[in-house]
MINU-432127 format. One record per atom (N, C-alpha, C): residue in one letter; atom name; z, y, x. Coordinates in nm, 3 decimals, m for minus. Example, Ala and Ser with C-alpha at 12.3 -4.5 7.8 and 13.67 -1.06 7.14 Angstrom:
<sites>
<"A" "N" <0.780 m0.569 1.319>>
<"A" "CA" <0.780 m0.450 1.230>>
<"A" "C" <0.780 m0.330 1.320>>
<"S" "N" <0.708 m0.225 1.285>>
<"S" "CA" <0.714 m0.106 1.367>>
<"S" "C" <0.787 0.003 1.290>>
</sites>
This chain:
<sites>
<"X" "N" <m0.334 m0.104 2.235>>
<"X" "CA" <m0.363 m0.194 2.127>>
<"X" "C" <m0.298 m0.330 2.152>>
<"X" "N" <m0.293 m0.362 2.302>>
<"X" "CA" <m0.206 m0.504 2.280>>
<"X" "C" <m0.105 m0.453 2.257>>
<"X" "N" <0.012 m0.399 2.331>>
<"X" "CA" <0.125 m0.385 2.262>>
<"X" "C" <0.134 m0.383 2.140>>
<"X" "N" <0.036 m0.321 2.088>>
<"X" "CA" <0.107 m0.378 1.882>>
<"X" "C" <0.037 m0.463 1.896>>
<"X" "N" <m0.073 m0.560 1.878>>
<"X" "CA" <m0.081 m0.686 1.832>>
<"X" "C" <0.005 m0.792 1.896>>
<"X" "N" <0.030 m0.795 1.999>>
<"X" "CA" <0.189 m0.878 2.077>>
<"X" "C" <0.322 m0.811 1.967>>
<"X" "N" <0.368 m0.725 1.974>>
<"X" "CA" <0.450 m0.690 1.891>>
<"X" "C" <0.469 m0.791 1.696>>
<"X" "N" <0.331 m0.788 1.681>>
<"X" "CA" <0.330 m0.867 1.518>>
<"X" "C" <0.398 m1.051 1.562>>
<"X" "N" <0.381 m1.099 1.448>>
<"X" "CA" <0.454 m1.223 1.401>>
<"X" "C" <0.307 m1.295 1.428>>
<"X" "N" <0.356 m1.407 1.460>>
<"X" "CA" <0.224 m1.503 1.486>>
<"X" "C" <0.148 m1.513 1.336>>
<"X" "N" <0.188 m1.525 1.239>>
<"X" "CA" <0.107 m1.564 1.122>>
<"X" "C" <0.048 m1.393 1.098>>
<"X" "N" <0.112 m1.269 1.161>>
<"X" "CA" <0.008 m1.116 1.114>>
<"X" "C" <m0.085 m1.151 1.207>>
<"X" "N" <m0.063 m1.199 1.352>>
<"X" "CA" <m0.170 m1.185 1.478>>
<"X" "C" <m0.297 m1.276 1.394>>
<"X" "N" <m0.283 m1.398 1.362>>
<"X" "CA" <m0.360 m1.495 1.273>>
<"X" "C" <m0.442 m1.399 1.191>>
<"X" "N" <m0.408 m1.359 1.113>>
<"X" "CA" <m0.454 m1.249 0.986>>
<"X" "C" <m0.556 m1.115 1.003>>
<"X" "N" <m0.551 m1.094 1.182>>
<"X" "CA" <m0.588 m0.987 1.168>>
<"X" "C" <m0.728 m1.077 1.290>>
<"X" "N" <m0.718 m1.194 1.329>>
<"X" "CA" <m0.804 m1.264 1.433>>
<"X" "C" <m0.926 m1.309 1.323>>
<"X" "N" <m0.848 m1.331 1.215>>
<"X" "CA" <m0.965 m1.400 1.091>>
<"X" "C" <m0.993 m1.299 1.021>>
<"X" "N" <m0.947 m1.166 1.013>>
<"X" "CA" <m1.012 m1.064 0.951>>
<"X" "C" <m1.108 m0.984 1.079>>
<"X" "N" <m1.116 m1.002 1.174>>
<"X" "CA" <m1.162 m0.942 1.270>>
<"X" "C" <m1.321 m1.057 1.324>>
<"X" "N" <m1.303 m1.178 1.218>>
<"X" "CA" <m1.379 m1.258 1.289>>
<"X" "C" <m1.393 m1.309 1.419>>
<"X" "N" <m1.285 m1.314 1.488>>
<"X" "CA" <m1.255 m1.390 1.610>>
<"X" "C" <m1.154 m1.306 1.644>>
<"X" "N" <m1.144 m1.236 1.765>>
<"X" "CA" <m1.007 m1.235 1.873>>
<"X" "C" <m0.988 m1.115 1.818>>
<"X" "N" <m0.950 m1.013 1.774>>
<"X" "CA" <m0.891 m0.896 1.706>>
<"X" "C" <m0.909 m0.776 1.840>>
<"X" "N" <m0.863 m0.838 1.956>>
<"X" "CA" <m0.831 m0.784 2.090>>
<"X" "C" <m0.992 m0.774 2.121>>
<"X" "N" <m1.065 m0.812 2.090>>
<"X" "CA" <m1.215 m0.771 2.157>>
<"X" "C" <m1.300 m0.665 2.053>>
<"X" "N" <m1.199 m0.610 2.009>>
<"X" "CA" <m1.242 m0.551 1.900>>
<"X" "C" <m1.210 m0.380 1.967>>
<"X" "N" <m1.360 m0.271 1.985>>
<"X" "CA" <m1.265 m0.130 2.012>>
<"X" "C" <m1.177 m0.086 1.952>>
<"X" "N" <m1.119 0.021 2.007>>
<"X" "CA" <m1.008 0.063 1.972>>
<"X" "C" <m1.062 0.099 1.824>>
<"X" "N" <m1.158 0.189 1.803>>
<"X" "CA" <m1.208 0.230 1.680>>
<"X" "C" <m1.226 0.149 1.554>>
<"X" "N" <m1.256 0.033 1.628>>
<"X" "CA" <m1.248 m0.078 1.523>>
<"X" "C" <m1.174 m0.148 1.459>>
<"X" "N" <m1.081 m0.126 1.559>>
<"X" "CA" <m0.932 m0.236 1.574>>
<"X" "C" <m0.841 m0.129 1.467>>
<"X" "N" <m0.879 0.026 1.465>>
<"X" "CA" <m0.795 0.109 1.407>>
<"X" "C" <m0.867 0.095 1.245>>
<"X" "N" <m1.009 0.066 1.261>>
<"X" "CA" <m1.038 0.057 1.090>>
<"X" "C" <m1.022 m0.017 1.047>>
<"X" "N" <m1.001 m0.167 1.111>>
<"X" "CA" <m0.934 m0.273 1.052>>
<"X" "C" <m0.842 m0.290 1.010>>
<"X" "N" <m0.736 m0.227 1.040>>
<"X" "CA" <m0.590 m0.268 1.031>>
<"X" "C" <m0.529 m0.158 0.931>>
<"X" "N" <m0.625 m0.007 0.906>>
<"X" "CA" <m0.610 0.061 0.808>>
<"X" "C" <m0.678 0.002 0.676>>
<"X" "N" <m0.736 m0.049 0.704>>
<"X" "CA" <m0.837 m0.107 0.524>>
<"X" "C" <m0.764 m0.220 0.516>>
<"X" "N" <m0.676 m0.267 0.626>>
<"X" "CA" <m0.597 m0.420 0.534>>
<"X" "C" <m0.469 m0.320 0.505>>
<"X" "N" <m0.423 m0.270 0.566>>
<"X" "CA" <m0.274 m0.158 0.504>>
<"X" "C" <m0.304 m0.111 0.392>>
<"X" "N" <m0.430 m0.028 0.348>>
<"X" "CA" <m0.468 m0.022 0.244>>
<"X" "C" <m0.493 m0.061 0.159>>
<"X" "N" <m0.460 m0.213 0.163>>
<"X" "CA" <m0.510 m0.308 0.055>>
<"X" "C" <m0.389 m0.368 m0.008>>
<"X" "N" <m0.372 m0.321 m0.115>>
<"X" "CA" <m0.221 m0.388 m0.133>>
<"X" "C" <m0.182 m0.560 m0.203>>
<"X" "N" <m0.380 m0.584 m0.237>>
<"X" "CA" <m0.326 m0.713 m0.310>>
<"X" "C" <m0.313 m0.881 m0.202>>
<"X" "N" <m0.351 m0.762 m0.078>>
<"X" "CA" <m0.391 m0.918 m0.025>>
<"X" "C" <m0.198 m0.958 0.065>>
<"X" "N" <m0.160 m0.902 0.087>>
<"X" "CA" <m0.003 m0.919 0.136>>
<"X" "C" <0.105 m0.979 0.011>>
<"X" "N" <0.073 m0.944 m0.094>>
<"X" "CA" <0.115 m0.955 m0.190>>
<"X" "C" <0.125 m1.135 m0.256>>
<"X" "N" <m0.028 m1.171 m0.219>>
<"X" "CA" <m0.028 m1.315 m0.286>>
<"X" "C" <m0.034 m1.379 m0.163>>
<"X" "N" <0.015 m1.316 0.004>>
<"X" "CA" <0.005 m1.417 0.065>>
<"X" "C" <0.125 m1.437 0.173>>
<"X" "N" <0.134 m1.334 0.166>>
<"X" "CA" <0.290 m1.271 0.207>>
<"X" "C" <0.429 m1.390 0.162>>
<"X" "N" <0.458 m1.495 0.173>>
<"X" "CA" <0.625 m1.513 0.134>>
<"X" "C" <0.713 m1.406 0.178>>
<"X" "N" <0.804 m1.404 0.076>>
<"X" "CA" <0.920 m1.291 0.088>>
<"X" "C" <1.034 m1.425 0.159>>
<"X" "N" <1.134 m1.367 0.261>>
<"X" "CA" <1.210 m1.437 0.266>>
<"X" "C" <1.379 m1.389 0.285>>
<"X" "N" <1.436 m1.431 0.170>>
<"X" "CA" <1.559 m1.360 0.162>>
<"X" "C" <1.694 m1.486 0.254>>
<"X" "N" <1.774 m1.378 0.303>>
<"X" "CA" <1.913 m1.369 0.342>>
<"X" "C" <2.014 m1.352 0.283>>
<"X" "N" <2.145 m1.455 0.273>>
<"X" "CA" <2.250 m1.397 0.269>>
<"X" "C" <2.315 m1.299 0.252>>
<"X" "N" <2.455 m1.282 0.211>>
<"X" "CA" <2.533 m1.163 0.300>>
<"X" "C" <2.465 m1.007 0.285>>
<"X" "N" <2.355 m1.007 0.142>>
<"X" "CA" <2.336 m0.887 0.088>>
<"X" "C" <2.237 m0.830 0.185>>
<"X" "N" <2.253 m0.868 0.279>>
<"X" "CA" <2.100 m0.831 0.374>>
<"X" "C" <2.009 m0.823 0.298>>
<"X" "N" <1.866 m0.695 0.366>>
<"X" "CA" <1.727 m0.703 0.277>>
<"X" "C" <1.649 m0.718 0.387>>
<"X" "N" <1.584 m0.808 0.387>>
<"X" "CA" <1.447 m0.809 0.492>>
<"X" "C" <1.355 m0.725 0.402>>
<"X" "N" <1.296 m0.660 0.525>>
<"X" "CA" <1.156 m0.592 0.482>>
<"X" "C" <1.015 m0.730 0.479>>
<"X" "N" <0.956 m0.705 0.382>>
<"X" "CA" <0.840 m0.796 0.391>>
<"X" "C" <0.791 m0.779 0.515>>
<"X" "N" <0.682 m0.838 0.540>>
<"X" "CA" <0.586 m0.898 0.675>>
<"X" "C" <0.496 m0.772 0.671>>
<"X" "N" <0.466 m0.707 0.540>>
<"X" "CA" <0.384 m0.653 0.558>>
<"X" "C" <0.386 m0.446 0.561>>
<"X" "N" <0.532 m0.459 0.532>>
<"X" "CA" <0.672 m0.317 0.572>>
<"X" "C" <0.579 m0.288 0.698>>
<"X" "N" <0.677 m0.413 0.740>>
<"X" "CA" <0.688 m0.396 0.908>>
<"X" "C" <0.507 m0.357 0.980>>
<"X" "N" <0.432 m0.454 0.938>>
<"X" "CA" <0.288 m0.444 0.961>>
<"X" "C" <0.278 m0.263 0.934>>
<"X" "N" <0.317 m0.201 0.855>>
<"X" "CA" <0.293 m0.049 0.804>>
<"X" "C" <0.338 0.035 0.835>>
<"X" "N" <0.478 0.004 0.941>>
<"X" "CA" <0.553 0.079 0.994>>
<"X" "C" <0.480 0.083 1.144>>
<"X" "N" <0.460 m0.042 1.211>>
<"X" "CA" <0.386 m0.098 1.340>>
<"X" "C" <0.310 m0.006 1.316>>
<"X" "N" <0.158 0.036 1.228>>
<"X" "CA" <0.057 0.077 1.219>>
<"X" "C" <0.074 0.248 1.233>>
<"X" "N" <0.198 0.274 1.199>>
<"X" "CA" <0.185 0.446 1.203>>
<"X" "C" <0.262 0.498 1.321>>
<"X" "N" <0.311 0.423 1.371>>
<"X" "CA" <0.361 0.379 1.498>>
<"X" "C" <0.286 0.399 1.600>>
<"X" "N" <0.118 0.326 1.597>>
<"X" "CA" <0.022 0.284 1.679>>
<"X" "C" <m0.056 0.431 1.656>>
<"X" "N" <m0.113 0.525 1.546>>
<"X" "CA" <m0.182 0.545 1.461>>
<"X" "C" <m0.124 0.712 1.550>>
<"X" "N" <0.035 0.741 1.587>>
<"X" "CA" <0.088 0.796 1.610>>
<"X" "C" <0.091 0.831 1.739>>
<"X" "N" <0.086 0.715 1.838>>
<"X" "CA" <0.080 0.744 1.996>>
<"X" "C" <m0.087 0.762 2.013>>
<"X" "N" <m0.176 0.713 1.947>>
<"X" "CA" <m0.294 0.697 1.969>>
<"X" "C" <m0.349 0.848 1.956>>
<"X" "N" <m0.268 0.920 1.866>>
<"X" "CA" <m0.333 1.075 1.815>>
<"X" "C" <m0.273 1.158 1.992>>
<"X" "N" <m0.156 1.139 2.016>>
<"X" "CA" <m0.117 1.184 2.160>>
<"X" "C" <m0.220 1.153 2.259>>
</sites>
């Protein structure tokens, strides 16, 4: 579980410390896994809080919150091993 929360962007680590009501990391694994599925699941809250930030040169960044969804099945994935 630290490795993905070290892995996120300081403003997801923020997001998931104030949705967790304090340190995210003192949270069990079980918990830490229903948390982070009911905010993935939630599509309005990334949406109005999320800035998109575009590049140049035809590049596409994935939103903040891609990556947060990709991280999660990632985690969701070694955790079933």
């Amino acid at each position: 579980m630290q490795a993905f929360y070290h892995g996120l962007s300081n403003n997801t680590r923020e997001t998931l410390d104030v949705a967790a009501r304090g340190a995210f990391l003192s949270l069990t694994i079980t918990q830490a896994t229903t948390l982070v599925e009911k905010m993935a699941s939630n599509q309005g809250w990334s949406e109005e809080r999320t800035p998109t930030h575009k590049r140049g040169g035809g590049m596409h960044q994935l939103k903040e919150v891609d990556m947060l969804a990709i991280k999660i099945d990632l985690l969701m994935k070694r955790l079933d091993k």
